[in-house]
PyMOL Python script that loads the backbone (N, CA, C, O; Angstrom):
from pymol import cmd

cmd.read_pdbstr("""\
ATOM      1  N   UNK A   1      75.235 115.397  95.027  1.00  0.00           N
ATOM      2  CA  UNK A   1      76.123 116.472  94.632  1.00  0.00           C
ATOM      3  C   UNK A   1      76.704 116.136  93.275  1.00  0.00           C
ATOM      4  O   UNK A   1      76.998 115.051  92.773  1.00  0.00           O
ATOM      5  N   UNK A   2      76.798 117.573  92.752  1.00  0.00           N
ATOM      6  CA  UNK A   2      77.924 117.010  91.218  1.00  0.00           C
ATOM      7  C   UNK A   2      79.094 117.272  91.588  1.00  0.00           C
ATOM      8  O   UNK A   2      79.391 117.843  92.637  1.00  0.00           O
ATOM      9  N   UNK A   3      79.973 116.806  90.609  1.00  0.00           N
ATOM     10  CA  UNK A   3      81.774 117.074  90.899  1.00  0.00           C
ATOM     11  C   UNK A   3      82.068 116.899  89.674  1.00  0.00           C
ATOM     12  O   UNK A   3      81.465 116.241  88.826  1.00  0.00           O
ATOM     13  N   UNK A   4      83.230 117.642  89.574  1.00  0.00           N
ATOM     14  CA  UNK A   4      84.521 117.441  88.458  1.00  0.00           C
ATOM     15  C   UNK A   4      85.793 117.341  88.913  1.00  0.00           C
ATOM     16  O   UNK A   4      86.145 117.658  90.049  1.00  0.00           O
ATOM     17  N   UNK A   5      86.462 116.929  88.099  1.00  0.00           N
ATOM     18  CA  UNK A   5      87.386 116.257  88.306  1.00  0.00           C
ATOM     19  C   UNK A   5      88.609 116.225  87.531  1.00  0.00           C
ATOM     20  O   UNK A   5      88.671 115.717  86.412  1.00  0.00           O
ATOM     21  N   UNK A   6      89.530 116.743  88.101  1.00  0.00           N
ATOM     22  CA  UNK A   6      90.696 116.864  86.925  1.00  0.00           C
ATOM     23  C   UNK A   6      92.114 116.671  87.312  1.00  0.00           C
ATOM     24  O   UNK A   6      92.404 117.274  88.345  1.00  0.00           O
ATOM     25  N   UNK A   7      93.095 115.983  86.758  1.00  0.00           N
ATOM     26  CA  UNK A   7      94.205 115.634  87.486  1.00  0.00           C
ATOM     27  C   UNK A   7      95.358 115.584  86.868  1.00  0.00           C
ATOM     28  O   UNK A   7      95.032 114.987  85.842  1.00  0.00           O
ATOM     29  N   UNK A   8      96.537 115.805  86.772  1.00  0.00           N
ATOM     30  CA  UNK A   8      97.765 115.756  86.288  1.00  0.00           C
ATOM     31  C   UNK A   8      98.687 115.099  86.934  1.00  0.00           C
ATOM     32  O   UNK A   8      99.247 115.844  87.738  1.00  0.00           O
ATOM     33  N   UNK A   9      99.183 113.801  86.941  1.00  0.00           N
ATOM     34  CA  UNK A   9      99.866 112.538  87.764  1.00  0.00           C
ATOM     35  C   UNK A   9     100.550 112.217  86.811  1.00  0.00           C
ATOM     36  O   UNK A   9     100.058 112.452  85.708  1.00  0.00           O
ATOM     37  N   UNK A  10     101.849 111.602  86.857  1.00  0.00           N
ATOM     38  CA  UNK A  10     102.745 111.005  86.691  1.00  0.00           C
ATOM     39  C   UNK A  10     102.450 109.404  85.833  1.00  0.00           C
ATOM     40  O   UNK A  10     101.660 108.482  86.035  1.00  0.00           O
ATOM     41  N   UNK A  11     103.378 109.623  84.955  1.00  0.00           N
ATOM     42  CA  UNK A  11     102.575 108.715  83.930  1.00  0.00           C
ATOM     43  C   UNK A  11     102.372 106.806  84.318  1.00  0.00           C
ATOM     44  O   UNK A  11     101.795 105.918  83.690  1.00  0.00           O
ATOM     45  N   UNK A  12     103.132 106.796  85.593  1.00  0.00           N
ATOM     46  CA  UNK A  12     102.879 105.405  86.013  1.00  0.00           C
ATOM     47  C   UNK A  12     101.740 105.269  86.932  1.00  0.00           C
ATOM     48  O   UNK A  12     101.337 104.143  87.224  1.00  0.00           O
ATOM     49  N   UNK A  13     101.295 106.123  87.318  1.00  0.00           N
ATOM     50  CA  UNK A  13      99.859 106.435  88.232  1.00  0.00           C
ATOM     51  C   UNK A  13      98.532 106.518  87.105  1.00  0.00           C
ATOM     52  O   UNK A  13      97.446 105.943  87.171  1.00  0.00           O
ATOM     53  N   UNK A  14      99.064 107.463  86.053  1.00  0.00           N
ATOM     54  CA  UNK A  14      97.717 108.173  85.137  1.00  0.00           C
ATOM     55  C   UNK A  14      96.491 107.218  84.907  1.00  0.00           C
ATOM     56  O   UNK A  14      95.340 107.577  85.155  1.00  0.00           O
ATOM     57  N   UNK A  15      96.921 105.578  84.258  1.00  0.00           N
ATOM     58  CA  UNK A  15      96.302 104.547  84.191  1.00  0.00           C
ATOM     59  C   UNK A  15      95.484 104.202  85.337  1.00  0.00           C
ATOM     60  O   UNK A  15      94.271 104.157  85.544  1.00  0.00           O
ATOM     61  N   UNK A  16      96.358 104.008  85.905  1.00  0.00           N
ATOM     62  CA  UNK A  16      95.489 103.420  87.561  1.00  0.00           C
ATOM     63  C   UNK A  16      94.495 104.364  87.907  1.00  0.00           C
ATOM     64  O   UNK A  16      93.533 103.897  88.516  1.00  0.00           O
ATOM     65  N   UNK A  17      94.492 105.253  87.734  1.00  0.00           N
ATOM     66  CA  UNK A  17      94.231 106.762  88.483  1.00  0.00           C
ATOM     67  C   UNK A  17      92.517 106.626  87.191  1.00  0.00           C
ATOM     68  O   UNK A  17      91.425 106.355  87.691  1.00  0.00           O
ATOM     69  N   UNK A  18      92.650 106.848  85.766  1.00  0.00           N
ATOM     70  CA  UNK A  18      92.165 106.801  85.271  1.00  0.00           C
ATOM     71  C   UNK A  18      91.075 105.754  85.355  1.00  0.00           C
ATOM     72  O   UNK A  18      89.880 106.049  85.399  1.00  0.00           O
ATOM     73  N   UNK A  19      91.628 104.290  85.378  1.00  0.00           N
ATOM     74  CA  UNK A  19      90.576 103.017  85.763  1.00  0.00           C
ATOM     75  C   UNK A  19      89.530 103.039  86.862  1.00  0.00           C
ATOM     76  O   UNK A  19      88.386 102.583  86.880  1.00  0.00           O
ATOM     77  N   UNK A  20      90.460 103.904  88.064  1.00  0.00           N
ATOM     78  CA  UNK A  20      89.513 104.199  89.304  1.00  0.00           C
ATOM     79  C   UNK A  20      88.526 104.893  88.757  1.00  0.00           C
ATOM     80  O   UNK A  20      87.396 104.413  88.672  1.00  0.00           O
ATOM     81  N   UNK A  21      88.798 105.997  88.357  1.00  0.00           N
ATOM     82  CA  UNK A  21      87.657 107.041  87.893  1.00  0.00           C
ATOM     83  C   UNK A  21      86.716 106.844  87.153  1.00  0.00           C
ATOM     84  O   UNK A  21      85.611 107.367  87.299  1.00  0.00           O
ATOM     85  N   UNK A  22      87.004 106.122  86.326  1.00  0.00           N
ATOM     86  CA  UNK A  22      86.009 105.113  84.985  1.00  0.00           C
ATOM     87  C   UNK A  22      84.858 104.254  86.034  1.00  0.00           C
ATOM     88  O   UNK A  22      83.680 104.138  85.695  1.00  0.00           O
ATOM     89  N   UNK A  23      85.282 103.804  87.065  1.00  0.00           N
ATOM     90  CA  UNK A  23      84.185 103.390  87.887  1.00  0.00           C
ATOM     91  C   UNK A  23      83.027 103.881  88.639  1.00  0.00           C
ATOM     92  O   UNK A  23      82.031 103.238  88.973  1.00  0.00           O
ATOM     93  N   UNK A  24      83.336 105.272  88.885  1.00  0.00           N
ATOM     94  CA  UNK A  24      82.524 105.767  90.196  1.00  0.00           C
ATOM     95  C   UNK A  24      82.444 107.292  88.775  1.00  0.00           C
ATOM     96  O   UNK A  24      81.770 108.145  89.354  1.00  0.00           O
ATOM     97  N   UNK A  25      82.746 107.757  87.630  1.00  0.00           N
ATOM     98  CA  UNK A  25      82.379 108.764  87.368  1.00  0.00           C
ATOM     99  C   UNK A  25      82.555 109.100  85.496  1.00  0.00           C
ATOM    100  O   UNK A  25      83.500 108.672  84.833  1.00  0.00           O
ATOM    101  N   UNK A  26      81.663 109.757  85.059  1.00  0.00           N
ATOM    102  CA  UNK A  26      82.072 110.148  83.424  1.00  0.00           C
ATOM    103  C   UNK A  26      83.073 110.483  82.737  1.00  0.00           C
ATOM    104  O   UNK A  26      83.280 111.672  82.979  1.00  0.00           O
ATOM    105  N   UNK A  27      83.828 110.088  81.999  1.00  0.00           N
ATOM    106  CA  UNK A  27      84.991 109.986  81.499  1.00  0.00           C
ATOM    107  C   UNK A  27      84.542 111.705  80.663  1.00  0.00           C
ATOM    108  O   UNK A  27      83.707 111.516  79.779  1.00  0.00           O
ATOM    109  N   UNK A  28      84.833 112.792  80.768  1.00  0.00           N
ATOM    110  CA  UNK A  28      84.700 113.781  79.916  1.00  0.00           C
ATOM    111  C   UNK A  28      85.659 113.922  78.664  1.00  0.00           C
ATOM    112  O   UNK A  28      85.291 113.807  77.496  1.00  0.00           O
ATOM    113  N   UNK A  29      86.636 114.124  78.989  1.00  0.00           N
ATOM    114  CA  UNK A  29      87.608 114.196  78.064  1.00  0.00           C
ATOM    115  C   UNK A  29      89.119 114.371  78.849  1.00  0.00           C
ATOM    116  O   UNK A  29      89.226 114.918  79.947  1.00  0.00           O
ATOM    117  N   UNK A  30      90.150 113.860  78.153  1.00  0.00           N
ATOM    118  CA  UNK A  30      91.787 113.008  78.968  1.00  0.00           C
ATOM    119  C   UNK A  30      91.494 113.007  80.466  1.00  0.00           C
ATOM    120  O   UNK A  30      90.750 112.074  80.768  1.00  0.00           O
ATOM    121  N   UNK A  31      91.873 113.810  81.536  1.00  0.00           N
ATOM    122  CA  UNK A  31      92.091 113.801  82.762  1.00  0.00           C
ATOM    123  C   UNK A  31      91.046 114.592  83.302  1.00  0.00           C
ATOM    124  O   UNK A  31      91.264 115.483  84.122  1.00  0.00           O
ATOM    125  N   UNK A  32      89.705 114.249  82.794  1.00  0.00           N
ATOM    126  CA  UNK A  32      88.714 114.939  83.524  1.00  0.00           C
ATOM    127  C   UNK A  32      87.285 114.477  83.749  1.00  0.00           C
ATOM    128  O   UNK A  32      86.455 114.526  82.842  1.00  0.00           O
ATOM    129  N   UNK A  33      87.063 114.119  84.716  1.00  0.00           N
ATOM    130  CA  UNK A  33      85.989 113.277  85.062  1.00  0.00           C
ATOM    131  C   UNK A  33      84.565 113.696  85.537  1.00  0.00           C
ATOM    132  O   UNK A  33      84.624 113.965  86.737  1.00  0.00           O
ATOM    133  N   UNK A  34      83.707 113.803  85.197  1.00  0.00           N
ATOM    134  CA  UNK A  34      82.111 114.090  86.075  1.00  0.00           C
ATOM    135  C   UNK A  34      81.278 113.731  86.346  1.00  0.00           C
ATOM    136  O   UNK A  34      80.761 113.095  85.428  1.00  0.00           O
ATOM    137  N   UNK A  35      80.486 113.759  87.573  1.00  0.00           N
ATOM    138  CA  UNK A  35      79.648 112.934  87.440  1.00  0.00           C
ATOM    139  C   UNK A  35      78.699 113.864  88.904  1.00  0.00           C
ATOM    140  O   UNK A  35      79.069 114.840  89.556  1.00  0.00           O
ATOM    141  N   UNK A  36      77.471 113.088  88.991  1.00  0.00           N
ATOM    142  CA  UNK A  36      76.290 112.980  90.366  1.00  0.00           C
ATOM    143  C   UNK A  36      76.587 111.559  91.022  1.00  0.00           C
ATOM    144  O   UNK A  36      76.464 110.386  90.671  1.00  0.00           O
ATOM    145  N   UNK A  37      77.170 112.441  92.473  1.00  0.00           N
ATOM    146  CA  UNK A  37      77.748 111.313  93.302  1.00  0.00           C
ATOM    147  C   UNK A  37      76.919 111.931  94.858  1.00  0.00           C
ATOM    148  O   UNK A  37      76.619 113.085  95.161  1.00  0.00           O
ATOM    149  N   UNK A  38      76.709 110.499  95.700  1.00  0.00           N
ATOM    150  CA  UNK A  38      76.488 110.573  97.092  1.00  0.00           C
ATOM    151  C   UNK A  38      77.235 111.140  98.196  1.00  0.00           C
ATOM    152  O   UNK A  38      78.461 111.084  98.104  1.00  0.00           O
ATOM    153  N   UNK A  39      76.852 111.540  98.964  1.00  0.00           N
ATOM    154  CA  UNK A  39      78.153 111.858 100.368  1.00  0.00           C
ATOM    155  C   UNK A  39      79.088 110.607 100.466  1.00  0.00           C
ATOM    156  O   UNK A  39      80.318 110.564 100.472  1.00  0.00           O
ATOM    157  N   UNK A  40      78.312 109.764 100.528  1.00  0.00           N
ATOM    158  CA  UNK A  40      79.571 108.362 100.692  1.00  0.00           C
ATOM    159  C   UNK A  40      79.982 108.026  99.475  1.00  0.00           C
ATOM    160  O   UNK A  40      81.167 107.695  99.463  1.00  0.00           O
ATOM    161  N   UNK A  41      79.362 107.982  98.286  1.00  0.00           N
ATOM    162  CA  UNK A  41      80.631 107.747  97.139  1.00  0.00           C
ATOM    163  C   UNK A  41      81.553 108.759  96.795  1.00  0.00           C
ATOM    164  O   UNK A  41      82.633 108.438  96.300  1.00  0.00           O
ATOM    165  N   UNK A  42      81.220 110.120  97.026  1.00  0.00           N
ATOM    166  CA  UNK A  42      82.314 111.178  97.130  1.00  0.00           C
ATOM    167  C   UNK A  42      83.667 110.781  97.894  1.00  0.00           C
ATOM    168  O   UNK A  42      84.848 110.915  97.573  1.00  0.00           O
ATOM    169  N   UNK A  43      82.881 110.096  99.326  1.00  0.00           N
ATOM    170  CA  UNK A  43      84.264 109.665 100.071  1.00  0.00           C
ATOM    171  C   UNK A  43      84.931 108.679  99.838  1.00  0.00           C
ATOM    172  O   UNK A  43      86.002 108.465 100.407  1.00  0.00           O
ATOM    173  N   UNK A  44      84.274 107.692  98.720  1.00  0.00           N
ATOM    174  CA  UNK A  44      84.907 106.176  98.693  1.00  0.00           C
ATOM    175  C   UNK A  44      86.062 107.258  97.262  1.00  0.00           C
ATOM    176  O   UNK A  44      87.249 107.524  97.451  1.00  0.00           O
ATOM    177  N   UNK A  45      85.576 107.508  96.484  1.00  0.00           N
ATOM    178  CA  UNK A  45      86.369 108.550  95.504  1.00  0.00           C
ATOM    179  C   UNK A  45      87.530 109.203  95.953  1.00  0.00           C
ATOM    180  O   UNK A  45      88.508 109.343  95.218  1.00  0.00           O
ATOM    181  N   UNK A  46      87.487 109.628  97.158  1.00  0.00           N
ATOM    182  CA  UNK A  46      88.533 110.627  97.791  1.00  0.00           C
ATOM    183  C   UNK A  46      89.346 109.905  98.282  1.00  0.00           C
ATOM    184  O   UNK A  46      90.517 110.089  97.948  1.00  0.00           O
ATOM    185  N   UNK A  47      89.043 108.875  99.204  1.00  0.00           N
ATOM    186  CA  UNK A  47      89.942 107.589  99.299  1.00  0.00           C
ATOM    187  C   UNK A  47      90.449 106.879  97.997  1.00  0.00           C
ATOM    188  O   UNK A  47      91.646 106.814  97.716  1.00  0.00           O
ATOM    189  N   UNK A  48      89.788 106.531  97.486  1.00  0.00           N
ATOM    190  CA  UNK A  48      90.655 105.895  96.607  1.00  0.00           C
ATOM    191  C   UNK A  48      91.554 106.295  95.727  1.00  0.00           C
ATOM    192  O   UNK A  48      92.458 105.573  95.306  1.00  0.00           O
ATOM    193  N   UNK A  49      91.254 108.125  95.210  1.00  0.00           N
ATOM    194  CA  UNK A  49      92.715 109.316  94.677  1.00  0.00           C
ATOM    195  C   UNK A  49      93.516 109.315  95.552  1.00  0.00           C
ATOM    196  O   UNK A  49      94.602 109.137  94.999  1.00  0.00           O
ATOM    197  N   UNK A  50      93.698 109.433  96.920  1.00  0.00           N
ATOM    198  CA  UNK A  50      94.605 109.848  97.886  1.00  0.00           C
ATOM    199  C   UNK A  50      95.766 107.642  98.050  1.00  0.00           C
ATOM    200  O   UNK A  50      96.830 107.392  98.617  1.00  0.00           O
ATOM    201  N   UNK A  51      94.660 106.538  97.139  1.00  0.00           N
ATOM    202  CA  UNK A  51      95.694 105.761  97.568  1.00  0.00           C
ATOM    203  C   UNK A  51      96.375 105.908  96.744  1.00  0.00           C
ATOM    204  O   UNK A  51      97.547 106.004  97.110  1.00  0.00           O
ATOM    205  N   UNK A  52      96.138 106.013  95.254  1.00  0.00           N
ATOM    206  CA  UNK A  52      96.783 106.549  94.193  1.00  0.00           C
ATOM    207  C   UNK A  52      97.664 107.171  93.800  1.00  0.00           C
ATOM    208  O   UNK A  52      98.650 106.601  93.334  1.00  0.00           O
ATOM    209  N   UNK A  53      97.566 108.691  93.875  1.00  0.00           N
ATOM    210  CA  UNK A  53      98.628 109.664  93.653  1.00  0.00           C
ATOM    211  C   UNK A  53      99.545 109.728  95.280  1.00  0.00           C
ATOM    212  O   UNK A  53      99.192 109.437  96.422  1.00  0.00           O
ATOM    213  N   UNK A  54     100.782 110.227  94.734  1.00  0.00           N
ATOM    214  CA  UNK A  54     101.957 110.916  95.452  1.00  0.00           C
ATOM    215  C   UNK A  54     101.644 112.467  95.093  1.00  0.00           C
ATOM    216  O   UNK A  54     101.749 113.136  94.065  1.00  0.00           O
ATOM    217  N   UNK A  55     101.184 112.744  96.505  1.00  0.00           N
ATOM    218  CA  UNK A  55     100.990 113.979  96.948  1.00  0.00           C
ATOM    219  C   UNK A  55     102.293 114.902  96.663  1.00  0.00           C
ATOM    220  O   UNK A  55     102.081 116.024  96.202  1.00  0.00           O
ATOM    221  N   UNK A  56     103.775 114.452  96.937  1.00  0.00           N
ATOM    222  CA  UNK A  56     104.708 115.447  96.441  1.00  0.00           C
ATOM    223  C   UNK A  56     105.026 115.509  94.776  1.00  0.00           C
ATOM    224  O   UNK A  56     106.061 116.043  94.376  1.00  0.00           O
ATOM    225  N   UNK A  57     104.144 114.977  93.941  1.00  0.00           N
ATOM    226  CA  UNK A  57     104.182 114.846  92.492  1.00  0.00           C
ATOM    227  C   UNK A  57     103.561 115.333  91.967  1.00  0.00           C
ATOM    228  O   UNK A  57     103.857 116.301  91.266  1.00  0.00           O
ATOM    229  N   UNK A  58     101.952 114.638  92.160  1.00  0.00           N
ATOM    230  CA  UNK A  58     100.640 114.789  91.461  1.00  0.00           C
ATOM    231  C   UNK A  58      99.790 115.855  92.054  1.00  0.00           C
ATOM    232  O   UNK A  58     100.007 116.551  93.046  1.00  0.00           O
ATOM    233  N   UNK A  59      98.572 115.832  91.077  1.00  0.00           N
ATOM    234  CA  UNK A  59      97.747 117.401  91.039  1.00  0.00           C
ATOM    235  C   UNK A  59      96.552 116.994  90.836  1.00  0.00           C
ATOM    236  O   UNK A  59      96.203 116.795  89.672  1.00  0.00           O
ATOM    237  N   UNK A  60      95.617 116.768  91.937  1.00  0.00           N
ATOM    238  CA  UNK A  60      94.046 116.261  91.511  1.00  0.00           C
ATOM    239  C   UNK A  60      93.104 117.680  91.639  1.00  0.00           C
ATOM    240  O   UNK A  60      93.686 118.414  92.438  1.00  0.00           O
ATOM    241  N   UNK A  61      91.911 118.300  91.159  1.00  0.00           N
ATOM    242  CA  UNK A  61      91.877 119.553  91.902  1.00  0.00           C
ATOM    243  C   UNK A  61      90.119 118.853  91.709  1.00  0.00           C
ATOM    244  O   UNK A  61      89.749 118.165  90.757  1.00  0.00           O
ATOM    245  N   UNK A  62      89.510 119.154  92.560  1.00  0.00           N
ATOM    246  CA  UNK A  62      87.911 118.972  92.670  1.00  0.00           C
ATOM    247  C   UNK A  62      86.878 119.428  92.664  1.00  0.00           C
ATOM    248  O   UNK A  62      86.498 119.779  93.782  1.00  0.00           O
ATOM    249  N   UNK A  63      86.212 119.593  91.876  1.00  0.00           N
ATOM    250  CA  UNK A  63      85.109 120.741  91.877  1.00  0.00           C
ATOM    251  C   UNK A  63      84.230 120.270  92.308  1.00  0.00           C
ATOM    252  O   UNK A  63      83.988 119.115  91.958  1.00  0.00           O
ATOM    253  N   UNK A  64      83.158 121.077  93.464  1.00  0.00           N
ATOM    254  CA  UNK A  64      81.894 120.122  94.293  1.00  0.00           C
ATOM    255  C   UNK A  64      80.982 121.209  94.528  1.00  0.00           C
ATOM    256  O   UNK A  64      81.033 122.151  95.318  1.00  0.00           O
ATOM    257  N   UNK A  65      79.730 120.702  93.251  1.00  0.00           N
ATOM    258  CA  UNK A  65      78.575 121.646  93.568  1.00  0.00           C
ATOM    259  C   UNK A  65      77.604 120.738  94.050  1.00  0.00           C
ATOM    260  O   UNK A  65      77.759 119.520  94.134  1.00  0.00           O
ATOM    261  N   UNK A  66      76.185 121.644  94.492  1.00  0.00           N
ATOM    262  CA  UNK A  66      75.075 120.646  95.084  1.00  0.00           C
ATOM    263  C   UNK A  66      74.067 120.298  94.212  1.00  0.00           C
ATOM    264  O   UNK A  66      73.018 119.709  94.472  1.00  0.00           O
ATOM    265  N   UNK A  67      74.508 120.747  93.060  1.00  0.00           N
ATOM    266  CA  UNK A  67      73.536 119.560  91.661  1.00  0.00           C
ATOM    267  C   UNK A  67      74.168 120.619  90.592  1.00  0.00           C
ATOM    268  O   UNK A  67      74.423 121.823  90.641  1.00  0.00           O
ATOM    269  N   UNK A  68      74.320 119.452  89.457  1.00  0.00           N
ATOM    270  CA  UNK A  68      74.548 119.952  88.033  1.00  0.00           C
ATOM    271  C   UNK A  68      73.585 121.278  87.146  1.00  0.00           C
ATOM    272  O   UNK A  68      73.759 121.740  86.017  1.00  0.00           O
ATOM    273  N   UNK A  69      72.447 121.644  88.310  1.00  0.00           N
ATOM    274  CA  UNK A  69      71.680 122.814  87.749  1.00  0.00           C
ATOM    275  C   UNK A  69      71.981 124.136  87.924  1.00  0.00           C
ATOM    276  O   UNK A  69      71.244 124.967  87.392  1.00  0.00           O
ATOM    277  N   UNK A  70      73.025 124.526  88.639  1.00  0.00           N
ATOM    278  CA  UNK A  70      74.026 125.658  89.062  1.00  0.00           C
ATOM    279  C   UNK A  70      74.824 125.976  88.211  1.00  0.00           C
ATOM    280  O   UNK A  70      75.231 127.127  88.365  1.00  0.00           O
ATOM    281  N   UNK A  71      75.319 125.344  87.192  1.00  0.00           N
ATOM    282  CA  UNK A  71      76.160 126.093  86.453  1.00  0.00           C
ATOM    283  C   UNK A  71      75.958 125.819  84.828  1.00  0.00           C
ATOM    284  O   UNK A  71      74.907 125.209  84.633  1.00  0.00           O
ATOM    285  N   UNK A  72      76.501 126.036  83.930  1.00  0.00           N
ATOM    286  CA  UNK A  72      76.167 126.052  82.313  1.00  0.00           C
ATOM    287  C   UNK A  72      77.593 125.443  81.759  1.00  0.00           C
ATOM    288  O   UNK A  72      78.570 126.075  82.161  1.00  0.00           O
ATOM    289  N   UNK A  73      77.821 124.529  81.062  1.00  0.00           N
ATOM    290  CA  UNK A  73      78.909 124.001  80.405  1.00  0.00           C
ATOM    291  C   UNK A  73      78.830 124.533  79.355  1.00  0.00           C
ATOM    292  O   UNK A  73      77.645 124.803  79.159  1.00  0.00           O
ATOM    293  N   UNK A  74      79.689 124.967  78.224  1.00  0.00           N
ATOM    294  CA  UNK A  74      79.597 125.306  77.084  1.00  0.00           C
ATOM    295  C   UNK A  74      81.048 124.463  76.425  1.00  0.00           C
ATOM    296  O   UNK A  74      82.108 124.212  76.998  1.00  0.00           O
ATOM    297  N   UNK A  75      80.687 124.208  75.244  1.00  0.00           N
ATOM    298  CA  UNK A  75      82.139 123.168  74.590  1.00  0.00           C
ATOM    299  C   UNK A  75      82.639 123.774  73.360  1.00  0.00           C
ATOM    300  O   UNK A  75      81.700 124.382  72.848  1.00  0.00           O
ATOM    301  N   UNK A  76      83.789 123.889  72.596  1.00  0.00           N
ATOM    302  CA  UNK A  76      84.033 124.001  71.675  1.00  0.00           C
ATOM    303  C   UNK A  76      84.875 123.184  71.081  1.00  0.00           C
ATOM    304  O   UNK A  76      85.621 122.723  71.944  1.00  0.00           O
ATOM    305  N   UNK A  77      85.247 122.580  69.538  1.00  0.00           N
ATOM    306  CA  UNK A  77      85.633 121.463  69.148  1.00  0.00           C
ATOM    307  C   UNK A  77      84.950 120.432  68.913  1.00  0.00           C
ATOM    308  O   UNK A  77      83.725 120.336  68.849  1.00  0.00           O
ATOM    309  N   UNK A  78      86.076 119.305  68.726  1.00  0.00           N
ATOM    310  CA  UNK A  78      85.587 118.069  68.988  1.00  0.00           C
ATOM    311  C   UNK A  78      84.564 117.733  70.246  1.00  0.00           C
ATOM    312  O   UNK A  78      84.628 118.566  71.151  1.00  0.00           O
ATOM    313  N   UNK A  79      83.864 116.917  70.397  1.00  0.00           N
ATOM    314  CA  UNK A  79      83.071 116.835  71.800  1.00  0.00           C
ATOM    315  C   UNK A  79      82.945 115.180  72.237  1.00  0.00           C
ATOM    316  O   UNK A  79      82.355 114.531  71.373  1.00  0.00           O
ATOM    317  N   UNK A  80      83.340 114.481  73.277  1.00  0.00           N
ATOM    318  CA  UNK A  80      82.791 113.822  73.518  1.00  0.00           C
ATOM    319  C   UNK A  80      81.262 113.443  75.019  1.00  0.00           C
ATOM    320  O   UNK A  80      80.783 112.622  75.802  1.00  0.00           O
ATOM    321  N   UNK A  81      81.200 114.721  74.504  1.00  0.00           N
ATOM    322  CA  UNK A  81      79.901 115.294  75.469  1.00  0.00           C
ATOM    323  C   UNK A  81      78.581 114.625  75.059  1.00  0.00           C
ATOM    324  O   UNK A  81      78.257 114.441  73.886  1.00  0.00           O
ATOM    325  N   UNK A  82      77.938 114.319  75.998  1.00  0.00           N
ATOM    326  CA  UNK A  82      76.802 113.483  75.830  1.00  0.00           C
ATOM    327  C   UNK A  82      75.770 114.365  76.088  1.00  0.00           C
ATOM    328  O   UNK A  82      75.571 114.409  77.302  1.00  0.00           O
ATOM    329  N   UNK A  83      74.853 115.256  75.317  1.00  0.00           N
ATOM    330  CA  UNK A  83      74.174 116.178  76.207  1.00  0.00           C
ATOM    331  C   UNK A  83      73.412 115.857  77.381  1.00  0.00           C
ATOM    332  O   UNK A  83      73.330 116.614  78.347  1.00  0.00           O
ATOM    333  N   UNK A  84      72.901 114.829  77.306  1.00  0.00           N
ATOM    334  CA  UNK A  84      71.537 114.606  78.392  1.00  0.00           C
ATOM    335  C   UNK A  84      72.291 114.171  79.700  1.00  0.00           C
ATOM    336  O   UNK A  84      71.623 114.053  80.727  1.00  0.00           O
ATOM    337  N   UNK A  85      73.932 113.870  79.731  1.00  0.00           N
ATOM    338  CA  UNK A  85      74.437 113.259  80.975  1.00  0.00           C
ATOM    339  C   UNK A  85      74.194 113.737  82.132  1.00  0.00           C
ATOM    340  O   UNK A  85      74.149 113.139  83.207  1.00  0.00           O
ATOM    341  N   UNK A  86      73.981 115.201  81.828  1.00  0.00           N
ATOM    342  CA  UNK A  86      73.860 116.488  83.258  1.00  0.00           C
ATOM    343  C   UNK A  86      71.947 116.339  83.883  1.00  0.00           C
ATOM    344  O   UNK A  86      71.542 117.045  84.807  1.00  0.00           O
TER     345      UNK A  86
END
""", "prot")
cmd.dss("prot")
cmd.show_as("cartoon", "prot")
cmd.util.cbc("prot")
cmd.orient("prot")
């Protein structure tokens, strides 16, 4: 499956929150992450946001398709978009 990933946390979490994500997925640009992940690394992912953020604070929201060939990205600006990542 693909996913995205985007989150708005509290600035003593953002780091932590960020390092996790740098492991298991593509750094897109500030608080937004993507990547092609497994049923079980989806869940090791979901566990490891939920040890992270405070649910009465923070804002993770998840996007989960069944492959990166379903939809079309388009960018404008600066880019740190890699084309071939998808």
């Amino acid at each position: 499956m693909y996913i995205f990933i985007n989150y708005d946390v509290k600035d003593e979490r953002c780091a932590k929150l960020m390092k996790f994500l740098r492991r298991h997925l593509f750094h897109l640009q500030e608080s937004v992450f993507v990547g092609e992940v497994t049923e079980k690394n989806y869940k090791v992912i979901i566990s490891g946001i939920e040890k992270i953020i405070d649910s009465d604070y923070d804002k993770v929201i998840i996007y989960k398709m069944k492959s990166a060939k379903v939809f079309k990205i388009s960018t404008m600006g600066k880019q740190k978009w890699i084309e071939n990542i998808i």
